[in-house]
C-alpha positions as CSV (number, residue, x, y, z in Angstrom):
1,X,-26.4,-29.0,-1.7
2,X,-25.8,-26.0,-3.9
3,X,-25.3,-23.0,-2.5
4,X,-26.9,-19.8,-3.0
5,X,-24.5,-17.1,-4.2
6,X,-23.7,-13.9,-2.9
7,X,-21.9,-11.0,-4.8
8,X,-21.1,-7.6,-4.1
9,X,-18.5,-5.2,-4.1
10,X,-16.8,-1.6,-3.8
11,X,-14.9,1.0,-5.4
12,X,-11.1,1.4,-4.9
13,X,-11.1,5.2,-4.1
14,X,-9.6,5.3,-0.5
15,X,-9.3,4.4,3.1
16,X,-12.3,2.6,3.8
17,X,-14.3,3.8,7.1
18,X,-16.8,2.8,9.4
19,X,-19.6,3.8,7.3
20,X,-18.4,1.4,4.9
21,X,-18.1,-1.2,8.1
22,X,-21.7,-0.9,9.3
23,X,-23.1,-0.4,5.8
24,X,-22.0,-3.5,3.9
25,X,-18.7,-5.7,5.2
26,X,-20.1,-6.7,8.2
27,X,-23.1,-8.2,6.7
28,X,-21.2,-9.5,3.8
29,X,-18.3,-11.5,5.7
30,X,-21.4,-12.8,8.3
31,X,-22.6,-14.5,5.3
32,X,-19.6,-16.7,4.2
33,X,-20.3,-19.6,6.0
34,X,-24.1,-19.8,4.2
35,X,-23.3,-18.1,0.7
36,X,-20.9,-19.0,-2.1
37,X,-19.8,-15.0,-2.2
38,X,-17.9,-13.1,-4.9
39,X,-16.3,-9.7,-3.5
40,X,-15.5,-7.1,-6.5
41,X,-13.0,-4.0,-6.0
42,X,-14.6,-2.0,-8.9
43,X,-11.5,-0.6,-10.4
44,X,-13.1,0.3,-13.7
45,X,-15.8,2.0,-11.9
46,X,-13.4,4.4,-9.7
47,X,-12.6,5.7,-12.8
48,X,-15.9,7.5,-13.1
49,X,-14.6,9.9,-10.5
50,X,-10.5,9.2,-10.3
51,X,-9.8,9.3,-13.9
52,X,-7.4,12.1,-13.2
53,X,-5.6,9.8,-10.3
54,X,-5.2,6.2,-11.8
55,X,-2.1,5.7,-10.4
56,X,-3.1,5.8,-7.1
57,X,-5.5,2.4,-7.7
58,X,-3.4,0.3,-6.9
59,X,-2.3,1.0,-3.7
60,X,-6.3,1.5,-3.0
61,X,-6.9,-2.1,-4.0
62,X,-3.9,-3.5,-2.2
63,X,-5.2,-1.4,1.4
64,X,-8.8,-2.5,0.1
65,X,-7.7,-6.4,-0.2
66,X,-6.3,-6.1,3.5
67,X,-9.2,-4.1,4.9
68,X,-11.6,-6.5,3.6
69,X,-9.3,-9.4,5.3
70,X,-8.8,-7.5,8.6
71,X,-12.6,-7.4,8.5
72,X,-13.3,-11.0,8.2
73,X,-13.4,-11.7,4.3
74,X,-11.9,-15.9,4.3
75,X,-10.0,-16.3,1.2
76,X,-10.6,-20.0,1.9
77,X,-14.6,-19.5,1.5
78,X,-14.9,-16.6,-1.2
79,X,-13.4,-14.7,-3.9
80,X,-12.2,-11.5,-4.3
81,X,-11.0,-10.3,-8.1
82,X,-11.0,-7.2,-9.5
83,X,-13.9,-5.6,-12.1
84,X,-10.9,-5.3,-14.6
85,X,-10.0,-9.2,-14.2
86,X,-13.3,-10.4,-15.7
87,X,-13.8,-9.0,-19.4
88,X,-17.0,-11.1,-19.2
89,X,-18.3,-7.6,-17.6
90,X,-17.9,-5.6,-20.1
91,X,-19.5,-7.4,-22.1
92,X,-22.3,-7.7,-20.5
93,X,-22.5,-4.0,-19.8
94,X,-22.0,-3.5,-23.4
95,X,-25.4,-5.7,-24.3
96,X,-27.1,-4.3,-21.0
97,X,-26.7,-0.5,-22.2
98,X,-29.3,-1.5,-24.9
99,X,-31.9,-2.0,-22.4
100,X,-31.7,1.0,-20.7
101,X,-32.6,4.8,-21.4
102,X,-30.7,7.7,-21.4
103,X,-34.0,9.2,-18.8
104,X,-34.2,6.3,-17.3
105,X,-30.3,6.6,-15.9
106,X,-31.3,10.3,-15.3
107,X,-33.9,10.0,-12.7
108,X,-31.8,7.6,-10.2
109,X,-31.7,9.7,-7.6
110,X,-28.1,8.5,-6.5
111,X,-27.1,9.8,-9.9
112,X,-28.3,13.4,-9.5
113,X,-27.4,13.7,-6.2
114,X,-23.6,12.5,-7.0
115,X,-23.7,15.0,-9.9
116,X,-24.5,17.8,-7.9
117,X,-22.2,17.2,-4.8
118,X,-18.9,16.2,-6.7
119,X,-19.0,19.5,-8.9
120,X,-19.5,17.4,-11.9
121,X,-23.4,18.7,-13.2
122,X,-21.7,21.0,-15.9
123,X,-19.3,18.1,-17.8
124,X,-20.8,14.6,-16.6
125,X,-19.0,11.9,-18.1
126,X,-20.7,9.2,-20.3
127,X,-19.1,6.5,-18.1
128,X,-20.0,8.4,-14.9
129,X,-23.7,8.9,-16.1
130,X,-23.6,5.5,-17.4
131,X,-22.0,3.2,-14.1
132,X,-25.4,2.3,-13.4
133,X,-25.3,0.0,-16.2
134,X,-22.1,-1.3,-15.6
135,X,-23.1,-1.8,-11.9
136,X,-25.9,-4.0,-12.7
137,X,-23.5,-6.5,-15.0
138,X,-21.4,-6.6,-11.8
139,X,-24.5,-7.8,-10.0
140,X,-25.8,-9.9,-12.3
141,X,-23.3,-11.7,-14.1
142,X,-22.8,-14.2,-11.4
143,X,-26.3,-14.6,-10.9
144,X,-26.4,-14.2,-7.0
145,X,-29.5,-14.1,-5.2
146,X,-28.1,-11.7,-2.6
147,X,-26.1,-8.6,-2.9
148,X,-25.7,-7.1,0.7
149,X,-24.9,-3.2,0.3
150,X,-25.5,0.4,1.6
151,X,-29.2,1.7,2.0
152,X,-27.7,4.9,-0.7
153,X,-27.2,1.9,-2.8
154,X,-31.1,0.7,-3.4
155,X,-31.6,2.4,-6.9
156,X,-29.2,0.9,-8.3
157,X,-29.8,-2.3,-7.4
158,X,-33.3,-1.5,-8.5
159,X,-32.1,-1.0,-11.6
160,X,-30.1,-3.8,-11.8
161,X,-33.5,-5.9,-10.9
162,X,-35.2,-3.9,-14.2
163,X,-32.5,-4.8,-16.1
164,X,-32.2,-8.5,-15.6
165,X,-36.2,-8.9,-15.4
166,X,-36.1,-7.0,-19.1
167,X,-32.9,-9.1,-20.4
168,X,-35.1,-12.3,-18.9
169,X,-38.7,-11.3,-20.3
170,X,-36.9,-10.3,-24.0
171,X,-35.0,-13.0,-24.6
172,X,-35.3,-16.4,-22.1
173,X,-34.5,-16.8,-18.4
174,X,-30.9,-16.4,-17.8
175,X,-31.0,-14.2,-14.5
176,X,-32.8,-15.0,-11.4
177,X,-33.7,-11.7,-9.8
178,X,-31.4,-10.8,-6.6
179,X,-32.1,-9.0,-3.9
180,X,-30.3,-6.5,-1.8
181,X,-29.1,-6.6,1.8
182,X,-29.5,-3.1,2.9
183,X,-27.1,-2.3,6.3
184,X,-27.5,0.8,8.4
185,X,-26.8,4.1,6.9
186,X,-24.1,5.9,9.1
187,X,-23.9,9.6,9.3
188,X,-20.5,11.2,8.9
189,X,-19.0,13.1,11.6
190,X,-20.5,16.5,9.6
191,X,-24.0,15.3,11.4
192,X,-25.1,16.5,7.8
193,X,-24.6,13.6,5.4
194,X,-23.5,9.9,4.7
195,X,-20.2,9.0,5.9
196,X,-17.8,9.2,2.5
197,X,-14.0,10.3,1.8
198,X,-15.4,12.4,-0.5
199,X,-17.2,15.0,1.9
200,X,-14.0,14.4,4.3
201,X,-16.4,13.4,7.2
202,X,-15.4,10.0,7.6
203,X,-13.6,8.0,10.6
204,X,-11.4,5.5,8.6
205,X,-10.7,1.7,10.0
206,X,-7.3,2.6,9.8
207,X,-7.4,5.6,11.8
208,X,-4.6,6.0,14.8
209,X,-6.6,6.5,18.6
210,X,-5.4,10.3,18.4
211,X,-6.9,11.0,15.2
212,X,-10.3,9.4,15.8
213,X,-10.1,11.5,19.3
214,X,-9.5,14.4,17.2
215,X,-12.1,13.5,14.6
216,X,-15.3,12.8,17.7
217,X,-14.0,15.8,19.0
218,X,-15.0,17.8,16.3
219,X,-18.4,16.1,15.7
220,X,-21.6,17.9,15.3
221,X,-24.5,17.4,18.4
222,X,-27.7,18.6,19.4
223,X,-27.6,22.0,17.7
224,X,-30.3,22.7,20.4
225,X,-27.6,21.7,23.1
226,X,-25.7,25.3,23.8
227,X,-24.7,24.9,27.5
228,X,-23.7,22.0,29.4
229,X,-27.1,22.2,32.1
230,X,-29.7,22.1,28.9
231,X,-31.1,19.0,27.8
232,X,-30.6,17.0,25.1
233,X,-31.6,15.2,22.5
234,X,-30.4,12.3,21.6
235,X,-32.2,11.7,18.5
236,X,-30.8,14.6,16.4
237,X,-27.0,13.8,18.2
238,X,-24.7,12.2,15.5
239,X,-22.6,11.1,18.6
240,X,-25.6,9.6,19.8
241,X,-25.9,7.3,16.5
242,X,-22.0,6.2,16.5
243,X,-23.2,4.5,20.3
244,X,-26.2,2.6,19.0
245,X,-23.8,1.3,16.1
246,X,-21.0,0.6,18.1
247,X,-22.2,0.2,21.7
248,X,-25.8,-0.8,21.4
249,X,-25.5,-1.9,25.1
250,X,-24.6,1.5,26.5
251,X,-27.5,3.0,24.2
252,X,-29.9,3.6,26.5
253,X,-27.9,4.6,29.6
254,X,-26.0,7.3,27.5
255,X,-29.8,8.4,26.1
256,X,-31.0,8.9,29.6
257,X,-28.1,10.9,30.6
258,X,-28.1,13.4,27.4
259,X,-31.7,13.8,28.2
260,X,-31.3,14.1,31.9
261,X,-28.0,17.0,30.9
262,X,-26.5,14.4,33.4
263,X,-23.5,14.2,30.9
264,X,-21.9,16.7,28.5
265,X,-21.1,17.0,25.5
266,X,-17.3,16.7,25.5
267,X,-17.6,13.8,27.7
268,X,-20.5,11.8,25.6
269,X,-17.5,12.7,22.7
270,X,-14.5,11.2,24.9
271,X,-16.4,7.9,25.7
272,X,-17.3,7.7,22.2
273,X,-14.0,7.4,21.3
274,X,-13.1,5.0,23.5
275,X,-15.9,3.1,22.6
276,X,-14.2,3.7,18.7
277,X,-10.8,2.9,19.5
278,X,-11.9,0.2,21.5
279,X,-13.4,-1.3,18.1
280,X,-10.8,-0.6,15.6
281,X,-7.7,-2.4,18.1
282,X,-8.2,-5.9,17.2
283,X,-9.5,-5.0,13.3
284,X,-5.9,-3.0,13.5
285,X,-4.0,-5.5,14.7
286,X,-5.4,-8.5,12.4
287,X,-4.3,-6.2,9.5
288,X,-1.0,-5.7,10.8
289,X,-0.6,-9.4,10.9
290,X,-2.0,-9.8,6.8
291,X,0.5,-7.0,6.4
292,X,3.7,-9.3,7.3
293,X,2.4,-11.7,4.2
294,X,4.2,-10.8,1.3
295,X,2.2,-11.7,-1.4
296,X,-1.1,-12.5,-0.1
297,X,-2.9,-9.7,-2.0
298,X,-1.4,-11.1,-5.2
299,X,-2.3,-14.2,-5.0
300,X,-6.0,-13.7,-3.4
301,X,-6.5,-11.7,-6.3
302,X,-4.9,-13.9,-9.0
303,X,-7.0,-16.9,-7.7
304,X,-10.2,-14.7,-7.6
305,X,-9.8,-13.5,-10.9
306,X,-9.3,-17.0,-12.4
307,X,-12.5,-17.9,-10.7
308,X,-14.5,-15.0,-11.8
309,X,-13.9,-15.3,-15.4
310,X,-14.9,-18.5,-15.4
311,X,-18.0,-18.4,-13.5
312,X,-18.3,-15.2,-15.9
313,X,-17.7,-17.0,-19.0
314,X,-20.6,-19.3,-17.9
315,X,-23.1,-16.7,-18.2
316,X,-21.8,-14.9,-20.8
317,X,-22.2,-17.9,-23.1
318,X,-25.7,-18.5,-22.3
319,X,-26.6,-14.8,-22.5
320,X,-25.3,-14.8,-25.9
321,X,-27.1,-18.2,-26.7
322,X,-31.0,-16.7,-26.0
323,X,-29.4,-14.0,-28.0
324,X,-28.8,-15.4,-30.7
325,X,-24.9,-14.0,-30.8
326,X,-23.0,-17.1,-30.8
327,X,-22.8,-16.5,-34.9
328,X,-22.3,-20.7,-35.0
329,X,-22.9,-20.8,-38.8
330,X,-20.5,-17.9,-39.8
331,X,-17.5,-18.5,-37.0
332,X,-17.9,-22.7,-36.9
């Protein structure tokens, strides 16, 4: 039997991080053994915001390629390729930018927000205004019906679901209409927003013991909280959150102690670490192993790409058939 078909992906912009972990690769590489799944490093898209810095992609895809591997992605089961491999997308983004307004991109509320916080509301870009659009080609083109991602991720996939409903209701079905696996939204160690490099609040997978020490160390609690023998509470602790993500069996004990001012703060913040470290070791230590494979990010990527542009081509050729655009009579 067929089966269903999974695709999602990330920008190339950095050390990935735990927020990245909890949000979306863990779902994603839990779904291998039930989804046909295509994984896309958007290096076109980090271009929106790293313009300035291309020459630092590729040594973000390569540390991307082995996070994703340390993290459970089987090269045997899925593909991996890169958003510049596939020309199919542009394509696609090219015909989808006709379905979509210039308000319509304005009001997603990821948009604005991005805008605002990355100091680019006096000069935005087209292509950073306009990555929505590309985004939902990414999605749609190999016409998955699942696309697990970050909760900060839902308008875009909503309009990616407007899209391909328009596309589909203008000019034939081509598109079934996916739907998005939201994971948990993880706080950065600011207690004030997501995790991201950007805001430089972020615990990477790659991080040594001393520096995620250093990192919990310096993470925000109960503002409430100002000496050791007043009770917390645990529900406005960001420390408190890392536990229920990474240590869901210790959740309540560590609840009842905050609450009880049975514990401190600097000691909740040392066994979180632990709890951390304890976590990243063996994710470590796989990647050190894909490390020794010279080659393997080349040719996971090659294959991928081959792959992609032919399950692209696919659609590509039927979009343009409803279209109308395969121009038989003038080009034979």
């Amino acid at each position: 039997m067929k089966r269903a078909i999974l695709m999602t992906g990330d920008r190339p912009t950095g050390q990935m991080h735990l927020g990245h972990y909890v949000g979306s690769l863990k779902n994603r590489f839990a779904m291998q053994k039930d989804y046909r799944c295509f994984f896309m490093i958007a290096d076109y898209q980090a271009l929106t915001t790293h313009s300035d810095r291309s020459s630092d992609l590729e040594g973000y895809i390569r540390e991307m390629v082995l996070d994703y591997l340390a993290a459970g992605f089987d090269p045997e089961r899925s593909v991996c390729f890169l958003q510049s491999q596939v020309p199919q997308l542009a394509e696609l983004t090219a015909i989808f930018g006709n379905l979509v307004t210039l308000p319509r991109l304005m009001r997603n509320p990821t948009i604005k927000q991005e805008i605002e916080e990355m100091g680019v509301n006096k000069r935005p870009t087209f292509g950073f205004v306009g990555y929505p659009v590309s985004q939902a080609a990414d999605i749609v083109l190999f016409r998955p019906e699942c696309v697990p991602m970050g909760e900060d991720q839902r308008p875009h996939m909503e309009l990616a679901q407007e899209v391909a409903a328009r596309f589909n209701g203008i000019y034939g079905e081509v598109f079934p209409i996916p739907e998005g696996v939201y994971g948990e939204r993880m706080v950065g160690t600011d207690g004030r927003r997501k995790m991201s490099k950007s805001y430089g609040n972020a615990i990477s997978l790659t991080d040594a013991p001393e520096v995620v020490e250093a990192k919990v160390g310096g993470m925000v609690t109960d503002p409430g909280r100002v000496r050791r023998s007043v009770p917390g509470r645990p529900e406005l602790c960001s420390v408190f959150a890392y536990y229920r993500a990474f240590a869901a069996e210790q959740e309540d004990a560590v609840a009842a102690d905050c609450r009880a001012a049975a514990v401190g703060c600097t000691d909740c913040k040392a066994g979180l670490a632990g709890v951390l470290n304890t976590f990243l070791e063996p994710f470590q230590e796989r990647r050190a192993e894909f490390e020794k494979q010279p080659g393997l990010v080349r040719d996971i990527l090659n294959l991928g790409g081959s792959t992609a542009r032919i399950e692209g081509q696919r659609t590509l050729e039927q979009v343009k058939e409803v279209m109308g655009l395969r121009y038989e009579s003038l080009l034979g």
